[in-house]
PDB file of N, CA, C and O in Angstrom:
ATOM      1  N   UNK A   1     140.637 161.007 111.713  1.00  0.00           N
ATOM      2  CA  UNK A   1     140.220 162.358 111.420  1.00  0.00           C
ATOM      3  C   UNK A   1     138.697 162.435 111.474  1.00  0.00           C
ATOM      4  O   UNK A   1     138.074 161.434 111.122  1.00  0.00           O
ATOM      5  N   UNK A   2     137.964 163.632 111.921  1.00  0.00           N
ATOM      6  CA  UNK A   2     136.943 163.692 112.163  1.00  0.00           C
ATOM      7  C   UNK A   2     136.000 164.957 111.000  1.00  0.00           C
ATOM      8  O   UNK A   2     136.283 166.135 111.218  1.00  0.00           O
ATOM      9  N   UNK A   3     135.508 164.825 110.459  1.00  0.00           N
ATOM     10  CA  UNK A   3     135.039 165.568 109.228  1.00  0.00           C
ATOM     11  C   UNK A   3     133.594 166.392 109.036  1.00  0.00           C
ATOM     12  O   UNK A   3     132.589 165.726 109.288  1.00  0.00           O
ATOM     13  N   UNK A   4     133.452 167.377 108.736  1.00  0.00           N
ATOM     14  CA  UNK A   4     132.444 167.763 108.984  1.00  0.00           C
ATOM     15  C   UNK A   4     132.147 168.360 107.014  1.00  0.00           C
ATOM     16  O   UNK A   4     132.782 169.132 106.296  1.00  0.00           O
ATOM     17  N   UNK A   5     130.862 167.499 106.774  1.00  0.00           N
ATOM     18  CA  UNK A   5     130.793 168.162 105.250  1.00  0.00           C
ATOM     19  C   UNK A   5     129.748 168.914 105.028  1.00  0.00           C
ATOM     20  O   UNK A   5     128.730 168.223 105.066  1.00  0.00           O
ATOM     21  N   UNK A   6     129.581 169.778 104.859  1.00  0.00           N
ATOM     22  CA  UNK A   6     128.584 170.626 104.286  1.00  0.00           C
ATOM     23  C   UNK A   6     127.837 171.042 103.085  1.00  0.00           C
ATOM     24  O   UNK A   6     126.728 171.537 102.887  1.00  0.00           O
ATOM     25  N   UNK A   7     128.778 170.690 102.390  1.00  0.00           N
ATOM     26  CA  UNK A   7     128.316 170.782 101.009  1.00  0.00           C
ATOM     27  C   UNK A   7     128.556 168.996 100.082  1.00  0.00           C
ATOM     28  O   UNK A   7     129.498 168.205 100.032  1.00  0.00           O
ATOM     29  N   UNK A   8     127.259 169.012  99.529  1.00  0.00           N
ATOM     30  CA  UNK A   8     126.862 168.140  98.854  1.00  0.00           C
ATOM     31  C   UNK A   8     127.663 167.440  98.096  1.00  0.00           C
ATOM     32  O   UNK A   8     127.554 166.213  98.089  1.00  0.00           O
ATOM     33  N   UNK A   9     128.755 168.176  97.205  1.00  0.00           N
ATOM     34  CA  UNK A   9     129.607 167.611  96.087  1.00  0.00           C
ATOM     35  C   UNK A   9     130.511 166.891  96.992  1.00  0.00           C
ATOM     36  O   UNK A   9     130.651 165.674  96.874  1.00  0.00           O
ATOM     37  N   UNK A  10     131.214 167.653  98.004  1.00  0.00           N
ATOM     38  CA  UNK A  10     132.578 167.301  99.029  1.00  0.00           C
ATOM     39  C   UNK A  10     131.930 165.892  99.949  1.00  0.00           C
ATOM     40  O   UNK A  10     132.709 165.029 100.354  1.00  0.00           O
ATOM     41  N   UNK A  11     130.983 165.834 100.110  1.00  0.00           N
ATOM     42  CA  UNK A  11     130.079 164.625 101.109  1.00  0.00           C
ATOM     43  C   UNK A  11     130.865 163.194 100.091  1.00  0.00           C
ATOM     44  O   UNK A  11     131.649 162.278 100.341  1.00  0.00           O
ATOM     45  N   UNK A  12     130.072 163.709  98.823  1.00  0.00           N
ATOM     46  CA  UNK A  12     130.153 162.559  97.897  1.00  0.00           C
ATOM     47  C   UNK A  12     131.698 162.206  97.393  1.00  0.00           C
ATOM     48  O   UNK A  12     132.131 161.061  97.267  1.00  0.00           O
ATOM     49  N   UNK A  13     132.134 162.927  97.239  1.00  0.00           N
ATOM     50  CA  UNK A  13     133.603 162.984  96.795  1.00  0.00           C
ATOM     51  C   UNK A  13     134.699 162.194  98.193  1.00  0.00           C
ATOM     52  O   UNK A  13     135.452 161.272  97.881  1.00  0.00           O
ATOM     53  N   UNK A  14     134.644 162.657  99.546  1.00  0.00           N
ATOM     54  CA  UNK A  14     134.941 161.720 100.352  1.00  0.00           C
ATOM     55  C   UNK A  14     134.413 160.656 100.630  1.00  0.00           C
ATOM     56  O   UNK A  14     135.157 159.748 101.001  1.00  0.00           O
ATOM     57  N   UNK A  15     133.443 160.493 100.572  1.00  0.00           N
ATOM     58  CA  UNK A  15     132.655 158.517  99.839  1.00  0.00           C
ATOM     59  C   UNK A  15     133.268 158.184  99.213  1.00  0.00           C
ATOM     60  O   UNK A  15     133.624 157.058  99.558  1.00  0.00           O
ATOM     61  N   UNK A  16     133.813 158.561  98.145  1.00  0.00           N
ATOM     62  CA  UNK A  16     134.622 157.861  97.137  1.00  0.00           C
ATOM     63  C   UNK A  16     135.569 157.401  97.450  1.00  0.00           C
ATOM     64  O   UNK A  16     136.018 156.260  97.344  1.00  0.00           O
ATOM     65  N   UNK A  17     136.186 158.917  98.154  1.00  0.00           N
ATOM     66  CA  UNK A  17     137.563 158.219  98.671  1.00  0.00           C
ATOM     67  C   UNK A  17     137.931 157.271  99.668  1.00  0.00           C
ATOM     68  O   UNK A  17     139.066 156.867  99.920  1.00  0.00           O
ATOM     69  N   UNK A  18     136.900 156.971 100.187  1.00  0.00           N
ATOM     70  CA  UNK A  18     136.830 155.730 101.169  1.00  0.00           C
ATOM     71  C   UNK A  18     136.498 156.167 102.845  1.00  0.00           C
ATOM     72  O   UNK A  18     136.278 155.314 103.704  1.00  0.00           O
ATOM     73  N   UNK A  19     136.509 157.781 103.140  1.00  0.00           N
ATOM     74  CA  UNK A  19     136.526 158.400 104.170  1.00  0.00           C
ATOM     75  C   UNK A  19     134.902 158.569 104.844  1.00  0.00           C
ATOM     76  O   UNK A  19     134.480 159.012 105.912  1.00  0.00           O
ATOM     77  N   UNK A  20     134.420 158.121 103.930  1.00  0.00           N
ATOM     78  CA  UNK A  20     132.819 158.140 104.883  1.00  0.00           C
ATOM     79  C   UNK A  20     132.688 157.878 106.430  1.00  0.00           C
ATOM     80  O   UNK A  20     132.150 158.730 107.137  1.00  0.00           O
ATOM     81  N   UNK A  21     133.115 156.856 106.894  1.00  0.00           N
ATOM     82  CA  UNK A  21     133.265 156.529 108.117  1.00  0.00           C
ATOM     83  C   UNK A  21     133.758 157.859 109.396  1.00  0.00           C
ATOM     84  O   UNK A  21     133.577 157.874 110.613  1.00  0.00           O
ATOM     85  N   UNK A  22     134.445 158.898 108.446  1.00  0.00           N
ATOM     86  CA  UNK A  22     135.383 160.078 109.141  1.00  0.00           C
ATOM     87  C   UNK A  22     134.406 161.083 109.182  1.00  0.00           C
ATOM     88  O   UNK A  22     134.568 162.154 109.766  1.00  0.00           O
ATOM     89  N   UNK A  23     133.266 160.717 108.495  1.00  0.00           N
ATOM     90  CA  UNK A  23     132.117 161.980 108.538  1.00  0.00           C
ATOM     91  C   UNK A  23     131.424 161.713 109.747  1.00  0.00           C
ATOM     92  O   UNK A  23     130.666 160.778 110.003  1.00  0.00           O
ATOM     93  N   UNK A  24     131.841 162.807 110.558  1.00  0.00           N
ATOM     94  CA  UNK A  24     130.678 163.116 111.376  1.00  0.00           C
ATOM     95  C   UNK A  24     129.448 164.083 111.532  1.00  0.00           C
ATOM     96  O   UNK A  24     128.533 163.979 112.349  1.00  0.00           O
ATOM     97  N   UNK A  25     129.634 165.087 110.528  1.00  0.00           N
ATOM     98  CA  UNK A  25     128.278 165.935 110.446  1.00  0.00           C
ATOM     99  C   UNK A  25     128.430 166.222 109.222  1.00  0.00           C
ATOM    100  O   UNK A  25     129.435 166.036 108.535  1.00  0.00           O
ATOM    101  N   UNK A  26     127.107 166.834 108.823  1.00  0.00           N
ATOM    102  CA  UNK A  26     126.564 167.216 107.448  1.00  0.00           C
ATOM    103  C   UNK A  26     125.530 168.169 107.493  1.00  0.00           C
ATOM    104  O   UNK A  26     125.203 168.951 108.385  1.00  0.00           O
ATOM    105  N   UNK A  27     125.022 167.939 106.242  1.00  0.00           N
ATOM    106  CA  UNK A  27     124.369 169.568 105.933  1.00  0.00           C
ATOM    107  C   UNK A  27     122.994 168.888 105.563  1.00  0.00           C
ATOM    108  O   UNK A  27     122.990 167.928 104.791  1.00  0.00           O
ATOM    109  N   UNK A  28     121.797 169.391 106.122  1.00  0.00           N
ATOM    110  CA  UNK A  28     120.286 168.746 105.278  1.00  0.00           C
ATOM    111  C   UNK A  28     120.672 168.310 103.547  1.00  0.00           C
ATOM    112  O   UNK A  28     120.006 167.512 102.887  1.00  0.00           O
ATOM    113  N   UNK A  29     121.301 168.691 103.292  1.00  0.00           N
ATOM    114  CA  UNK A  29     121.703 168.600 101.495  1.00  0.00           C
ATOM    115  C   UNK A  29     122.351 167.508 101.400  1.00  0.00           C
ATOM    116  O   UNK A  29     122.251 166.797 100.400  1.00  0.00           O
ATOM    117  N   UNK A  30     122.996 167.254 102.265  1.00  0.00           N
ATOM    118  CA  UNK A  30     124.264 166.149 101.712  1.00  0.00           C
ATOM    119  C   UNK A  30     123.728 164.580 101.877  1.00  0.00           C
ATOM    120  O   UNK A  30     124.568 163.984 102.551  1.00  0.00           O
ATOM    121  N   UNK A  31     122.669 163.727 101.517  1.00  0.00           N
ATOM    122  CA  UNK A  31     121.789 163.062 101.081  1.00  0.00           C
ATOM    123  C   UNK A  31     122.600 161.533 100.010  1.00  0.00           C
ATOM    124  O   UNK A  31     122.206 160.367 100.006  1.00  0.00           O
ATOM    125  N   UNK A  32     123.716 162.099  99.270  1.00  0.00           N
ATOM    126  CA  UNK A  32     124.379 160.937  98.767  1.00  0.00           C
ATOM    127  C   UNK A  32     125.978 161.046  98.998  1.00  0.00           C
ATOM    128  O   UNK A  32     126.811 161.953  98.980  1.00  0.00           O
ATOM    129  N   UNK A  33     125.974 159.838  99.194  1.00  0.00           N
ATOM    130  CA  UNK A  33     125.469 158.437  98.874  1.00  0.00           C
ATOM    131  C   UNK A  33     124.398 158.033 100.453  1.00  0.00           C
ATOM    132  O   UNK A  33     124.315 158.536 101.573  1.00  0.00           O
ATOM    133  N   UNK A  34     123.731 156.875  99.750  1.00  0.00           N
ATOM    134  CA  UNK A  34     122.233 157.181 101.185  1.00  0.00           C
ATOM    135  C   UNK A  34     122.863 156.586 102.577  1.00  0.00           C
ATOM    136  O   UNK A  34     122.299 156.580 103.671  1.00  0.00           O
ATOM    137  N   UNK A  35     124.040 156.136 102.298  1.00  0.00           N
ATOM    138  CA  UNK A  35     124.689 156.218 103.748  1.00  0.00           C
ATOM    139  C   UNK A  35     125.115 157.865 104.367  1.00  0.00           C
ATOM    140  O   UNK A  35     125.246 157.969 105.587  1.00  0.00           O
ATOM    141  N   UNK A  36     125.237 158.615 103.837  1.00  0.00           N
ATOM    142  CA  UNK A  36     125.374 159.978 104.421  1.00  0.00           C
ATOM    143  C   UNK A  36     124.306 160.325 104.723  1.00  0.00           C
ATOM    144  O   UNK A  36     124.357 161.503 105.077  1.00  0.00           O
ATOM    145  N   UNK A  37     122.946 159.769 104.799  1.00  0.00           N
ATOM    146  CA  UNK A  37     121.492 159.947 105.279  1.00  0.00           C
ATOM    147  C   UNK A  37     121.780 159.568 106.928  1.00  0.00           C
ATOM    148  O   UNK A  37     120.900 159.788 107.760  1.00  0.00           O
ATOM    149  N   UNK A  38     122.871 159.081 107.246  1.00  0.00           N
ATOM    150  CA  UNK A  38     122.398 158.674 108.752  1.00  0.00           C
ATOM    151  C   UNK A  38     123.612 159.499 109.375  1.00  0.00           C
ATOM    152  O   UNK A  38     123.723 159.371 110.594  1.00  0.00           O
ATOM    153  N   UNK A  39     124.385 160.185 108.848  1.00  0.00           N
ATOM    154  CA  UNK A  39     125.076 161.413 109.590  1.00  0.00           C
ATOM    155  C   UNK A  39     124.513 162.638 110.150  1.00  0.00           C
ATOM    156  O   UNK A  39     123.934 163.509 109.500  1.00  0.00           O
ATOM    157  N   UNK A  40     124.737 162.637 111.471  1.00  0.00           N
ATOM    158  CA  UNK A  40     124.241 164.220 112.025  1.00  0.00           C
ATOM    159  C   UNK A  40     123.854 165.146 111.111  1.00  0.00           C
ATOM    160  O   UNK A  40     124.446 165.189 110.033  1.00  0.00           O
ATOM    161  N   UNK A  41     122.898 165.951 111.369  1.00  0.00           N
ATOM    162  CA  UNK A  41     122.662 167.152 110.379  1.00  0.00           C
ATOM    163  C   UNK A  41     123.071 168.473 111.457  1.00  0.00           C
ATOM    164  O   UNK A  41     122.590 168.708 112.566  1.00  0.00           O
ATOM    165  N   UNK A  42     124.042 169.165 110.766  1.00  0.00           N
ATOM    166  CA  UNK A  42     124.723 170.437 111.708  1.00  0.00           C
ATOM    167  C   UNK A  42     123.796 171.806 110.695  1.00  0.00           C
ATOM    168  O   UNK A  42     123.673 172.958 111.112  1.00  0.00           O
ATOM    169  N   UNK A  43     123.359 171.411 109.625  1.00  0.00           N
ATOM    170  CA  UNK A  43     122.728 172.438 109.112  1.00  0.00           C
ATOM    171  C   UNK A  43     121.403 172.332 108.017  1.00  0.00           C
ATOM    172  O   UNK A  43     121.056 171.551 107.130  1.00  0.00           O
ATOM    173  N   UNK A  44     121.008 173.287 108.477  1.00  0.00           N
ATOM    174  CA  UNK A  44     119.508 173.545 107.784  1.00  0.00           C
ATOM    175  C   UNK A  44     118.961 174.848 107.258  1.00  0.00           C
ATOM    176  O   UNK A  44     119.425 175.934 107.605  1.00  0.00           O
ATOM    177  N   UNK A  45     117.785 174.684 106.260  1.00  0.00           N
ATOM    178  CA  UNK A  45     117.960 175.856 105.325  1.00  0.00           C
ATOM    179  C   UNK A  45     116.359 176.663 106.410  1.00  0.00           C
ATOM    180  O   UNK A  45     115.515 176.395 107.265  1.00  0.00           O
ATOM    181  N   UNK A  46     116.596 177.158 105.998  1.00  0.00           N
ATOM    182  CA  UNK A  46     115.324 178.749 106.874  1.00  0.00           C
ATOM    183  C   UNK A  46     114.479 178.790 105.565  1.00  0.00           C
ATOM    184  O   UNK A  46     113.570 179.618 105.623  1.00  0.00           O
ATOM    185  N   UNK A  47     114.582 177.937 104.140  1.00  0.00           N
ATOM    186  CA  UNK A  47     113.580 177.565 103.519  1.00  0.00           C
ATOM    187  C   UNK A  47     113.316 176.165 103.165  1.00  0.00           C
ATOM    188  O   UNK A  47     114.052 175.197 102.976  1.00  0.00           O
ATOM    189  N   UNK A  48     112.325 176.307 103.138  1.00  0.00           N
ATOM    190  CA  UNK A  48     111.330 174.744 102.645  1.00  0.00           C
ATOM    191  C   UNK A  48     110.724 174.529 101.485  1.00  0.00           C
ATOM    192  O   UNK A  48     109.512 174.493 101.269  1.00  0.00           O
ATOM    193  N   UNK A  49     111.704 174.373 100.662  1.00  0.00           N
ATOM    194  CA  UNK A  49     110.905 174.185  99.451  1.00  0.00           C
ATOM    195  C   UNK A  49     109.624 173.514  99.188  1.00  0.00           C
ATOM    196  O   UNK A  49     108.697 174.023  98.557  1.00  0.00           O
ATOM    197  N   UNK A  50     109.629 172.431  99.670  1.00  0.00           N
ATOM    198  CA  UNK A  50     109.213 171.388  99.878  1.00  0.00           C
ATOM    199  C   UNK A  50     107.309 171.596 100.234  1.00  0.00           C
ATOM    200  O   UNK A  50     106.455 170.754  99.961  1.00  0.00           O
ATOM    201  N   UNK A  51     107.034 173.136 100.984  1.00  0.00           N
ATOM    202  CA  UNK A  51     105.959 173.733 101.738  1.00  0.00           C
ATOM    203  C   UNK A  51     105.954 174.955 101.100  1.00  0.00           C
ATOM    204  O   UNK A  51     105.296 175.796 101.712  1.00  0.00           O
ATOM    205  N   UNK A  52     106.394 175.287 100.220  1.00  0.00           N
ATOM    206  CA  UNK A  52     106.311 176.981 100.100  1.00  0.00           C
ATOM    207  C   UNK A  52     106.190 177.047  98.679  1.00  0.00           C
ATOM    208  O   UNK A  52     107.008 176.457  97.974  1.00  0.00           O
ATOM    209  N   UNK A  53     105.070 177.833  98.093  1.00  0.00           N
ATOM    210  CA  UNK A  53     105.262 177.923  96.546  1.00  0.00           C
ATOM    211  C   UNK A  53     106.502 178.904  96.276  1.00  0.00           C
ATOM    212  O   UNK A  53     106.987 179.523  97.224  1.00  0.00           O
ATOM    213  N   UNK A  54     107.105 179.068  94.738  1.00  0.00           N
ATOM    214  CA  UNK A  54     107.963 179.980  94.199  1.00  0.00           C
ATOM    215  C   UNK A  54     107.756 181.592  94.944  1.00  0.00           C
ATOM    216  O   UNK A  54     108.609 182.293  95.489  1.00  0.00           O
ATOM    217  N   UNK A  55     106.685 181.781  94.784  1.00  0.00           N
ATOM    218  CA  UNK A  55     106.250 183.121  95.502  1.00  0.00           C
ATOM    219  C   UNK A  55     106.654 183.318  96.670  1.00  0.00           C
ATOM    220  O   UNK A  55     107.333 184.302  96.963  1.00  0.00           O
ATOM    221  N   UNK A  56     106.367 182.585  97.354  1.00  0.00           N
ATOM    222  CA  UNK A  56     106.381 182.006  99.066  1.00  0.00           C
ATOM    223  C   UNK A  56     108.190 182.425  99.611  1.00  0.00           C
ATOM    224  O   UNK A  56     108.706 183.136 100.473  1.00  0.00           O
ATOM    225  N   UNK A  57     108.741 181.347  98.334  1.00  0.00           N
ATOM    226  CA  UNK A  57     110.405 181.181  98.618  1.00  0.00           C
ATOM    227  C   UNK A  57     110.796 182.799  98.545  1.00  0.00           C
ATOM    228  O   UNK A  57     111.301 183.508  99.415  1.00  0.00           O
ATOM    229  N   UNK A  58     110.369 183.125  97.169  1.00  0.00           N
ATOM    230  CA  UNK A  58     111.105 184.587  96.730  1.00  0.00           C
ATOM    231  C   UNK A  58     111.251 185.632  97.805  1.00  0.00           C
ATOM    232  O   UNK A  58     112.196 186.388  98.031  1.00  0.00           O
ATOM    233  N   UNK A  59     109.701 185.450  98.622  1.00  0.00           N
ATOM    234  CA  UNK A  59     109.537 186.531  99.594  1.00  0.00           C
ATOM    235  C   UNK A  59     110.758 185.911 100.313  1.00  0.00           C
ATOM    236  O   UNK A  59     111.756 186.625 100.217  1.00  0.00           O
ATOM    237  N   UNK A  60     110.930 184.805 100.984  1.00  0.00           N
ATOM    238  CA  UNK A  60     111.286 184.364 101.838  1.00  0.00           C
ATOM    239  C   UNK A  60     112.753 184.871 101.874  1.00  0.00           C
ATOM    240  O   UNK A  60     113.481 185.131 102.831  1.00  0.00           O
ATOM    241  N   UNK A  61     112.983 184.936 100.380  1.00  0.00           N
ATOM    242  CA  UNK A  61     114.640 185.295 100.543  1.00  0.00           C
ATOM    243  C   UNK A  61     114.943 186.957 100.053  1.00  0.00           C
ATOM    244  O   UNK A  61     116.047 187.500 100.025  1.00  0.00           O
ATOM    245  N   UNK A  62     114.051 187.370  99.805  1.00  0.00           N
ATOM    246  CA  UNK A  62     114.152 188.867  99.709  1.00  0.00           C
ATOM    247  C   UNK A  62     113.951 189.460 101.518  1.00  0.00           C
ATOM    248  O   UNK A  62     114.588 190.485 101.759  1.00  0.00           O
ATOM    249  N   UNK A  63     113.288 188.982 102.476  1.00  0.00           N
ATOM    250  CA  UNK A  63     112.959 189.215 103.464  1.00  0.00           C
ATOM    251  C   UNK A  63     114.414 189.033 104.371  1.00  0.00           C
ATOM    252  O   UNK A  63     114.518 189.789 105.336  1.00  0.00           O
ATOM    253  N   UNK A  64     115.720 187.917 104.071  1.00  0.00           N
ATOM    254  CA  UNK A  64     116.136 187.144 105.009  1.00  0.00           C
ATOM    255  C   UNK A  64     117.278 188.312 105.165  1.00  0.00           C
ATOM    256  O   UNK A  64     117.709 189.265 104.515  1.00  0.00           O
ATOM    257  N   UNK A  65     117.436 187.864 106.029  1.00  0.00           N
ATOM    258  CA  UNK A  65     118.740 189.047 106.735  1.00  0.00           C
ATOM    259  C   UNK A  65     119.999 188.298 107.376  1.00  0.00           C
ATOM    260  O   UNK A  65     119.917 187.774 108.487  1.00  0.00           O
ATOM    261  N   UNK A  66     121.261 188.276 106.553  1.00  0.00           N
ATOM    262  CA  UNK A  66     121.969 187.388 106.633  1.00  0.00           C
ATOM    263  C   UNK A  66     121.406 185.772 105.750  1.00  0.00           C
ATOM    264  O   UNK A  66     120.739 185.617 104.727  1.00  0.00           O
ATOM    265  N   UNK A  67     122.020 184.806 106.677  1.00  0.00           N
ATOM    266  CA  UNK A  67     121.948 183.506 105.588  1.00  0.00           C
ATOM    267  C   UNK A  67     120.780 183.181 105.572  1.00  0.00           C
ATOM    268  O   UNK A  67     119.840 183.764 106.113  1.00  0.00           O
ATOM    269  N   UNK A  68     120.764 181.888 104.728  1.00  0.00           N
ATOM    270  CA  UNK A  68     119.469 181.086 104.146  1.00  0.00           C
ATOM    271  C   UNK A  68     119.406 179.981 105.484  1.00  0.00           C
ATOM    272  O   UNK A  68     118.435 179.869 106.233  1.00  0.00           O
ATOM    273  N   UNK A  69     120.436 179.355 105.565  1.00  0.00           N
ATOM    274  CA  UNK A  69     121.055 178.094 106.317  1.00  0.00           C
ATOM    275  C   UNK A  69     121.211 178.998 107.867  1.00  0.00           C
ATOM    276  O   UNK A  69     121.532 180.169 108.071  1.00  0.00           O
ATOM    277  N   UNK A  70     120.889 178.056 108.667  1.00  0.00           N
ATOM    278  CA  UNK A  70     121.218 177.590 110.215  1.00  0.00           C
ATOM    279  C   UNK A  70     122.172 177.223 110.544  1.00  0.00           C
ATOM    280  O   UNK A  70     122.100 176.172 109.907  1.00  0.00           O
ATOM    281  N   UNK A  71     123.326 177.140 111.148  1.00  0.00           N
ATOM    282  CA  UNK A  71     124.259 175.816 111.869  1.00  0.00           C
ATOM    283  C   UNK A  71     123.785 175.742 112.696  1.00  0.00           C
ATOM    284  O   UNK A  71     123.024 176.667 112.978  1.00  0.00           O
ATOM    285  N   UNK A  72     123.888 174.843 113.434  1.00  0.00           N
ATOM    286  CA  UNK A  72     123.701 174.647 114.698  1.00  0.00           C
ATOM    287  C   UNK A  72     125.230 174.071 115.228  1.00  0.00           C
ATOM    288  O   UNK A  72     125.771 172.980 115.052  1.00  0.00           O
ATOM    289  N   UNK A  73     125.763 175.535 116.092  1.00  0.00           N
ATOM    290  CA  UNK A  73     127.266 175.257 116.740  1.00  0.00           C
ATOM    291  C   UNK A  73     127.038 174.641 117.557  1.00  0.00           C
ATOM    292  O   UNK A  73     127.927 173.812 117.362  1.00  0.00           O
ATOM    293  N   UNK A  74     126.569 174.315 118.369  1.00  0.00           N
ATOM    294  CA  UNK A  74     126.567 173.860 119.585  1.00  0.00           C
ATOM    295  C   UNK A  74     126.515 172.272 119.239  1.00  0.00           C
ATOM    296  O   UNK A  74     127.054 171.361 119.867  1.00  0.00           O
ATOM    297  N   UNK A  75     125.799 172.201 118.185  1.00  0.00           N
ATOM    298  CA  UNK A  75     125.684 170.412 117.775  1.00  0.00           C
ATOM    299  C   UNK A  75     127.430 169.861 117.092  1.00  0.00           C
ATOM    300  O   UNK A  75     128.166 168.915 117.375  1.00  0.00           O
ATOM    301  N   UNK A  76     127.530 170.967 116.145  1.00  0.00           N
ATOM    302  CA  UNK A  76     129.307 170.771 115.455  1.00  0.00           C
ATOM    303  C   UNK A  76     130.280 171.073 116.624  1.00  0.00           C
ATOM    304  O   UNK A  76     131.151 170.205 116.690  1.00  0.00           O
ATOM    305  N   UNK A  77     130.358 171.708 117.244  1.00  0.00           N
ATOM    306  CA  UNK A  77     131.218 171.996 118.252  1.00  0.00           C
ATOM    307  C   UNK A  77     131.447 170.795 119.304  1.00  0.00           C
ATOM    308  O   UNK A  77     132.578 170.720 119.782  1.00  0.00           O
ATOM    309  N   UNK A  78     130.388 169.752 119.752  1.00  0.00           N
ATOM    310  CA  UNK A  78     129.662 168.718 120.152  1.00  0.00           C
ATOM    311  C   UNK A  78     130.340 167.900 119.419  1.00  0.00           C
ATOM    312  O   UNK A  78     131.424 167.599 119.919  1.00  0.00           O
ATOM    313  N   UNK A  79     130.163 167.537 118.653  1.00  0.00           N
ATOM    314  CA  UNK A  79     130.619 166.866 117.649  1.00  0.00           C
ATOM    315  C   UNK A  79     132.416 166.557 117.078  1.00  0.00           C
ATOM    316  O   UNK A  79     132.992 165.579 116.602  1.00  0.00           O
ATOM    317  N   UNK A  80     132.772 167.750 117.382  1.00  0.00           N
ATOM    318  CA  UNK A  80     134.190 168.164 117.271  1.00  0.00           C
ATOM    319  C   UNK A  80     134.860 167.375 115.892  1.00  0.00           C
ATOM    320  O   UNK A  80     135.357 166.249 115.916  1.00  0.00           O
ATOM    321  N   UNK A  81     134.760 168.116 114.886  1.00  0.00           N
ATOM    322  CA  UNK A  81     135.331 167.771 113.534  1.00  0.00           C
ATOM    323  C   UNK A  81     137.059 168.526 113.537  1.00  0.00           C
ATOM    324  O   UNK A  81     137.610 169.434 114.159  1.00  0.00           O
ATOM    325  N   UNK A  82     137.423 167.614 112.543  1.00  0.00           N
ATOM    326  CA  UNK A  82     138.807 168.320 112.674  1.00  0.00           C
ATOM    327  C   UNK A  82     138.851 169.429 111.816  1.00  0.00           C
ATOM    328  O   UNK A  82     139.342 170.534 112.049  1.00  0.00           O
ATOM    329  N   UNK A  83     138.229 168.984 110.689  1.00  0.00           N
ATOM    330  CA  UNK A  83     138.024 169.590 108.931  1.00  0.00           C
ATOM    331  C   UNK A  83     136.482 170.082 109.319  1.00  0.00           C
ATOM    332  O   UNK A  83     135.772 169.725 110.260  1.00  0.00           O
ATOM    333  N   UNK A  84     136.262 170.902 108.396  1.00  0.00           N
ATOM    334  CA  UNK A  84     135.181 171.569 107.941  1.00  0.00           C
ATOM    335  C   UNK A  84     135.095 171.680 106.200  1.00  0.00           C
ATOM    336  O   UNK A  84     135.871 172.503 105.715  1.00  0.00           O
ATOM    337  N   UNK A  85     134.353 171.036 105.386  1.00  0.00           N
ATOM    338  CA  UNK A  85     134.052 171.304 104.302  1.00  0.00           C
ATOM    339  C   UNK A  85     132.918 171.801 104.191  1.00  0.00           C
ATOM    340  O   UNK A  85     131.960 171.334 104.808  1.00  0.00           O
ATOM    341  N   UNK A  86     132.808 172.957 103.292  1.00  0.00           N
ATOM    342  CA  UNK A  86     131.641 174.065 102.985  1.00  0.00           C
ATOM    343  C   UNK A  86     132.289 175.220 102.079  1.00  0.00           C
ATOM    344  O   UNK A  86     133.513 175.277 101.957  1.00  0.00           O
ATOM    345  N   UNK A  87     131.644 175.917 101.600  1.00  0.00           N
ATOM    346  CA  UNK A  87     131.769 176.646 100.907  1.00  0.00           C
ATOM    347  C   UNK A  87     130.771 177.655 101.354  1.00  0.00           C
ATOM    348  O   UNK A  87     129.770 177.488 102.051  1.00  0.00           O
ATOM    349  N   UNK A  88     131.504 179.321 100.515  1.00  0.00           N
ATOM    350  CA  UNK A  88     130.640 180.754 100.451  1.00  0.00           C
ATOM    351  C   UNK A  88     129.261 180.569  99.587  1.00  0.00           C
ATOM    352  O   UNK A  88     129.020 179.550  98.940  1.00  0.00           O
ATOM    353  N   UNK A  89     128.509 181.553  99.658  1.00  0.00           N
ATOM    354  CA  UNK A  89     126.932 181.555  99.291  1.00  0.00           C
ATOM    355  C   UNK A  89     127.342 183.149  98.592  1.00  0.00           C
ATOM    356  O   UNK A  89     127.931 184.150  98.999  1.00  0.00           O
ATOM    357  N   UNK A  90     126.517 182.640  97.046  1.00  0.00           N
ATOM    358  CA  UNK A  90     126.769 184.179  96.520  1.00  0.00           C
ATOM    359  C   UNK A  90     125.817 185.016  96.569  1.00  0.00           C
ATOM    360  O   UNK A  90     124.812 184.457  96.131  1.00  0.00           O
ATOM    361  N   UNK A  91     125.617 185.992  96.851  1.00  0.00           N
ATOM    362  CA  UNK A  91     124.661 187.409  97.404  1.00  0.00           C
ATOM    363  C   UNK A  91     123.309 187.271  96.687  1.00  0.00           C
ATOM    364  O   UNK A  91     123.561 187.502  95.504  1.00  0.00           O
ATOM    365  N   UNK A  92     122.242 187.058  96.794  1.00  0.00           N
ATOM    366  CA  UNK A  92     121.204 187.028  96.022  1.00  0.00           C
ATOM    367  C   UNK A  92     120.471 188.459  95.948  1.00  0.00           C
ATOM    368  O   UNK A  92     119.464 188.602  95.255  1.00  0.00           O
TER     369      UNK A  92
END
């Protein structure tokens, strides 16, 4: 099976279960366990915390139209997962 995780908790939770190996893409977030550091990244956020003060972000997401996050289909589609784990984003 070929797996695609997106969200952070579900990454870690199939580590556990022994399925790491079945991951083929992930989300900039999904970071543990630090072997999920060397899985494809299919998604990314349109903010940077990391570069942007609080101010910076706020605008950033009062401004955004639609999501925060990127996929990149063409890389998951590429990739061809069987599963998709991810979850909805609640309305800010």
């Amino acid at each position: 099976m070929r797996i695609a995780s997106l969200q952070p908790t579900a990454t870690e939770i199939l580590y556990a279960l022994g399925l790491g190996r079945s991951i083929v893409a992930r989300s900039h977030e999904c970071t543990y366990p630090p072997a999920a550091r060397r899985k494809p990244v299919v998604v990314t956020s349109v903010i940077d915390p990391g570069r942007m003060s609080q101010r910076e972000i706020d605008a950033a997401v009062r401004r955004a139209k639609g999501s925060l996050y990127r996929v990149d289909a063409a890389r998951l589609n590429a990739l061809a997962p069987d599963i998709v784990f991810t979850q909805s984003l609640c309305d800010v």
